[in-house]
C-alpha positions in Angstrom: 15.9 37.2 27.8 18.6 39.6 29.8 17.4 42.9 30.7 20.5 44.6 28.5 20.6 42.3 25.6 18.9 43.5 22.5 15.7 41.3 20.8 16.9 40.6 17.0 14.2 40.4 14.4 13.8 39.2 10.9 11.2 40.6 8.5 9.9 38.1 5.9 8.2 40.5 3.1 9.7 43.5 2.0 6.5 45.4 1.0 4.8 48.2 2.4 4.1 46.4 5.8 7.1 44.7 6.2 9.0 47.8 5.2 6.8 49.7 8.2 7.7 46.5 11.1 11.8 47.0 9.7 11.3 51.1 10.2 10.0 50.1 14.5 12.2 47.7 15.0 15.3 49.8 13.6 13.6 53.0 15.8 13.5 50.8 18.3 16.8 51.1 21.1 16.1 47.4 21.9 15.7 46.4 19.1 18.0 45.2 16.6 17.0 44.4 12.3 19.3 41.8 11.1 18.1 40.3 7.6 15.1 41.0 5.5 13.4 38.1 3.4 12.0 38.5 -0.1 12.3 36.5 -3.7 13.0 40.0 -4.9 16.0 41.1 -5.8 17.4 43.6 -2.4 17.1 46.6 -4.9 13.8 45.8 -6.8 11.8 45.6 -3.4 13.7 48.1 -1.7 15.9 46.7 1.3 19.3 48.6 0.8 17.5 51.5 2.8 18.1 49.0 5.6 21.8 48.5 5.3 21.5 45.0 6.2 22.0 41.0 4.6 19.0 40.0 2.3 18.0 36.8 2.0 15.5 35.1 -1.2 14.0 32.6 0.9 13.2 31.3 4.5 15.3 28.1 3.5 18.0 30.5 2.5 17.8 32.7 6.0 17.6 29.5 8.1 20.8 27.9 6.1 22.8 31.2 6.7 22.7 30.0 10.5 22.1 33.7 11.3 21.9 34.6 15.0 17.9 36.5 15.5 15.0 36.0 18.2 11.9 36.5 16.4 10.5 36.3 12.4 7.9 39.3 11.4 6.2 37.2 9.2 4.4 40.3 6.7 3.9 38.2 3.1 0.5 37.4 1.3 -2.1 36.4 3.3 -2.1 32.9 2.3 1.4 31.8 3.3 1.7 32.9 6.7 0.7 29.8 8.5 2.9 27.6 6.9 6.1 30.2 7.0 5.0 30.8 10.8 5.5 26.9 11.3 8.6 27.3 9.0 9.9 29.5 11.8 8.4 28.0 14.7 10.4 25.1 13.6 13.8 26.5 13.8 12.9 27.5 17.4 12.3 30.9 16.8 9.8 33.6 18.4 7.4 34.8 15.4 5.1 38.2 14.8 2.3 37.4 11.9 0.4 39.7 10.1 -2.8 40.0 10.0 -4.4 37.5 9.3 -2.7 34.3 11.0 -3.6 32.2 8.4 -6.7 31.7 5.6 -8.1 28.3 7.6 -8.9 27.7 11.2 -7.1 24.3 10.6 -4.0 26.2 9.7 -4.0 28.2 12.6 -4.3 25.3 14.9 -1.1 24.0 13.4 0.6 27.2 14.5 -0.5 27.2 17.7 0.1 23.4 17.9 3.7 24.4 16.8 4.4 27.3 19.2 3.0 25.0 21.9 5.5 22.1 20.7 8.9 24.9 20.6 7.3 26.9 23.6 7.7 30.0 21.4 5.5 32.8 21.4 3.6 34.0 18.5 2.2 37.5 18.6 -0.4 38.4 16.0 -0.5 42.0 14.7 -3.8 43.5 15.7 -2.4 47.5 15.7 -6.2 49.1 15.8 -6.2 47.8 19.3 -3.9 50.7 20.4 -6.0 53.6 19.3 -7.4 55.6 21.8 -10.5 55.3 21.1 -10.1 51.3 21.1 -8.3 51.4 24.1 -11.4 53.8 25.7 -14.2 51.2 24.7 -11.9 48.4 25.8 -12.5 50.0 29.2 -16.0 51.1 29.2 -16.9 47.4 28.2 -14.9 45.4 30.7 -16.0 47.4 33.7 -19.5 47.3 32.4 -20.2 51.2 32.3 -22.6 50.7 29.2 -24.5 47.7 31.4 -26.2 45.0 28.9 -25.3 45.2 25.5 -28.2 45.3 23.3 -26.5 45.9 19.6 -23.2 46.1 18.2 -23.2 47.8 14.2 -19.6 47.8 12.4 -19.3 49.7 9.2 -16.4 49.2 7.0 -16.9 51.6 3.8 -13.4 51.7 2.1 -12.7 52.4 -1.3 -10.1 49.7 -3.2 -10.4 50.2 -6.6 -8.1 49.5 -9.8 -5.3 51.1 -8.8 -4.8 49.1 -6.0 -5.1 45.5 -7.9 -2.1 44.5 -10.1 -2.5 42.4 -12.5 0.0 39.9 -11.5 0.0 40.5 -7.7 -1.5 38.5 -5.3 -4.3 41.0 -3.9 -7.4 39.8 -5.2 -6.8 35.8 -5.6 -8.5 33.1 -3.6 -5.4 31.3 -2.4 -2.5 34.5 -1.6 -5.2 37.0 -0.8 -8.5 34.7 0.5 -11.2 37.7 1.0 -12.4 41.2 1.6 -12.9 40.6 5.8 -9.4 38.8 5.4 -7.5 41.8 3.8 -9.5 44.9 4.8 -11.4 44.6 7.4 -9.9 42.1 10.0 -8.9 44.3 12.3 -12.1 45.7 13.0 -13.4 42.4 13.4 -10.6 41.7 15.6 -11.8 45.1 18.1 -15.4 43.7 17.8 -14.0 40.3 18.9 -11.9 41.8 21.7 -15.0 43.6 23.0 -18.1 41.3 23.0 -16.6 37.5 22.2 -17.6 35.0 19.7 -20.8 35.0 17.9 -23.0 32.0 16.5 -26.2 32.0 13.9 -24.3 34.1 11.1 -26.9 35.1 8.4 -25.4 37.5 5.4 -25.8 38.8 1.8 -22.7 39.4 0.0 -22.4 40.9 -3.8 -19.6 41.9 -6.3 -20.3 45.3 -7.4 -17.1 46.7 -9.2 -14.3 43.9 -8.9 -15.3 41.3 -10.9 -12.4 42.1 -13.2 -9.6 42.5 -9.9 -10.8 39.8 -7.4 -11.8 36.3 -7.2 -14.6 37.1 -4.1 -17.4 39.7 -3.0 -16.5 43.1 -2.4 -20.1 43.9 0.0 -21.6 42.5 2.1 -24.2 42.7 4.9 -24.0 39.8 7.9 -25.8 39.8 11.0 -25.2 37.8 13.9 -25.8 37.3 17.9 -22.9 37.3 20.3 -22.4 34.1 23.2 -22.7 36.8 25.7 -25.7 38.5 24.9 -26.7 41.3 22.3 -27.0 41.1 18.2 -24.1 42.4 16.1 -23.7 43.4 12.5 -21.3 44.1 9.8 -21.9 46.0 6.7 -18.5 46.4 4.2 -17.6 47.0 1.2 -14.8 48.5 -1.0 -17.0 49.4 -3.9 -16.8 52.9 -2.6 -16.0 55.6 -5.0 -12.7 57.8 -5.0 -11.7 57.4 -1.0 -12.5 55.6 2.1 -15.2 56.7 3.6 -16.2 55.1 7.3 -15.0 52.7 9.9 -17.2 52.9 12.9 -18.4 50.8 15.3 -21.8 52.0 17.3 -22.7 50.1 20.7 -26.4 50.2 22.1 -26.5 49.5 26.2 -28.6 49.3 28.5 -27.3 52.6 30.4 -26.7 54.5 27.1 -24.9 54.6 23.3 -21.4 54.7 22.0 -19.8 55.3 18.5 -16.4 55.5 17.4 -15.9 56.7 13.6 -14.1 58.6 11.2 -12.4 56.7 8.3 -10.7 54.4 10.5 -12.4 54.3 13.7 -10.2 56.7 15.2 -12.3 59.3 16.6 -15.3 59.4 19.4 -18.1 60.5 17.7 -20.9 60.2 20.4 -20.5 59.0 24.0 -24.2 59.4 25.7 -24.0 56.6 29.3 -26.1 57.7 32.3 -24.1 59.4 34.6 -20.4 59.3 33.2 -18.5 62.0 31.9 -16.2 61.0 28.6 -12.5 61.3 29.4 -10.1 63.4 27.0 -8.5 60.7 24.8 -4.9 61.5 23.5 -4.9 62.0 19.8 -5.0 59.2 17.6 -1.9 57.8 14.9 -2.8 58.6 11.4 -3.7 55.8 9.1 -0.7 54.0 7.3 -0.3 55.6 4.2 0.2 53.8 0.7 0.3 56.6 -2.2 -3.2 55.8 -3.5 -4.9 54.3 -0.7 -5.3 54.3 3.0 -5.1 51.6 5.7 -5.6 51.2 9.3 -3.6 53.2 12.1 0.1 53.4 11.8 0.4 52.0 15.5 3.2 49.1 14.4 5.4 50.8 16.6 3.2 49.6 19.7 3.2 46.0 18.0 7.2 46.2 18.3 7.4 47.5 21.5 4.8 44.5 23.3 7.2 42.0 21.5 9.9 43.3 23.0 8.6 43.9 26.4 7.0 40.5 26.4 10.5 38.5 25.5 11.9 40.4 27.8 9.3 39.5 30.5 7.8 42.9 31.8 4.4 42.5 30.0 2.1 39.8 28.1 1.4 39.9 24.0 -1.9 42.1 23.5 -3.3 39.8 20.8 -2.3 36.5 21.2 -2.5 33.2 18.9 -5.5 32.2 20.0 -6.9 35.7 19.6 -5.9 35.9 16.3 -7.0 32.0 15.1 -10.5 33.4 16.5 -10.7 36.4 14.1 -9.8 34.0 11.1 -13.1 31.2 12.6 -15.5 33.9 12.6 -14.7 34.7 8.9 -14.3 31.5 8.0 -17.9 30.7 9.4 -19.1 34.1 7.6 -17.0 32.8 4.4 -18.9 29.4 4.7 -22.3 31.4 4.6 -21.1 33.3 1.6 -20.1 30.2 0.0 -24.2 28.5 0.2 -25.0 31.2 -1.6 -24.8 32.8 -5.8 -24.2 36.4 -5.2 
């Protein structure tokens, strides 16, 4: 990609996400918005803000013949494998949403794809550019913390009626697929990104106050051990009443602790190592606000900008295909445990 030519996107999904990637990529100086994709009218979901064409389909973008790089897929969970390979097919670069898809199978298919077209696909993982992510990245990799004895996530969020519709697709088996697909991917994403893939997954999962909004558990307690050494957990659940409570992610080594907290694991809340004096961190993005509710860190901006300098050749994607089809296995495998039982 020339140094001076700008990288043109297309966002498929005009809701709250897709509305956040079209804000970057606009804010962006080398990057350029050129269509927005939804089966919603442009004024019902919201797109005239952008001042660009809308389109009510992929088949409609792709018969437009419109000149763009790279497709922001940022729909319901369950279609963005296929409308990645839609994509991927008319030779363009693509940026998926958490998660990649809802099946390990399907994400194989994308990757198969991208392989095929020798396209890129970058999958949105934004917690990874907190500071305090970033931090732990960097304590774990140069092995400051030695052996790693025990890894704990807590996801404690609160998603209650307000945040189901009745006839939206949060909630459902096919659009939506799960709690650790929806909420809490990106924490299993940093735990991934730290410590690697796990094996002997044993869990408990219940339904405590959404058997009314969702078609799966809302808690659930799973324990595991990690390839490399050490015994993980993670304990979720989005019964929790009124607001989100905790996102944290404590560490026990050999040469001393770690935990990151606050609602979205976005602040250092103890750093005890032998010998090592914790750095000042710069101060972390707030979470992505929704009216009612709260999500992860509003660090999209970063997701842009690593698209952009990866096209354009300075840089590599910081969560990769592969990466991402990861995140969806472990669930899967933690789904499959789920499934044996009747919670």
């Amino acid at each position: 990609m020339p140094e001076n030519q700008k990288i043109k996107f297309v966002v498929i999904g005009a809701g709250h996400i897709g509305k956040r990637h079209a804000e970057m990529i606009q804010r962006n100086e080398e990057g350029e918005l050129v269509a927005m994709v939804d089966p919603r009218s442009a004024d019902v979901c919201g797109v005239e803000q952008f001042n660009i064409p809308h389109f009510s389909s992929i088949e409609e973008l792709l018969a437009a013949n419109l000149d763009f790089d790279v497709a922001n897929i940022c729909t319901p969970n369950g279609l963005h494998a296929e409308q990645a390979i839609a994509a991927l097919e008319a030779n363009k670069h693509v940026v998926c949403e958490k998660p990649m898809g809802l099946t390990t199978e399907s994400c194989e298919r994308v990757i198969f794809k991208s392989m095929q077209m020798s396209k890129q696909v970058f999958c949105v993982m934004q917690n990874r550019y907190s500071p305090p992510s970033e931090w732990i990245k960097s304590i774990i990799d140069e092995k400051i913390l030695g052996d790693i004895f025990m890894v704990q996530l807590n996801c404690y969020w609160n998603r209650d009626e307000r945040y189901y519709k009745a006839d939206g697709w949060k909630g459902t088996a096919d659009l939506d697929g799960g709690t650790l697909f929806t909420q809490f991917s990106h924490f299993i994403d940093i735990m991934y990104w730290l410590f690697g893939d796990v094996d002997t997954i044993q869990g408990k999962f219940a339904d405590y106050t959404h058997k009314d909004y969702t078609a799966f558990e809302d808690s659930g307690f799973v324990n595991f051990n990690f390839l490399n050494g050490g015994m993980g957990s993670i304990n979720y659940s989005t019964s929790v009443a009124n607001q989100n409570l905790e996102s944290s992610m404590t560490i026990i080594g050999k040469n001393g602790s770690v935990k990151i907290g606050g609602q979205y694991m976005n602040e250092v809340e103890v750093c005890n190592i032998k010998d090592y004096e914790m750095p000042e961190l710069k101060a972390a993005n707030p979470a992505n606000d929704y009216g009612l509710y709260k999500g992860s860190a509003a660090n999209h901006n970063y997701v842009i900008a690593n698209v952009i300098d990866t096209l354009k050749g300075r840089t590599s994607a910081t969560t990769n295909a592969l990466e991402g089809m990861k995140v969806v296995d472990i669930i899967e495998r933690i789904y499959k445990v789920r499934d044996e039982q009747k919670y």
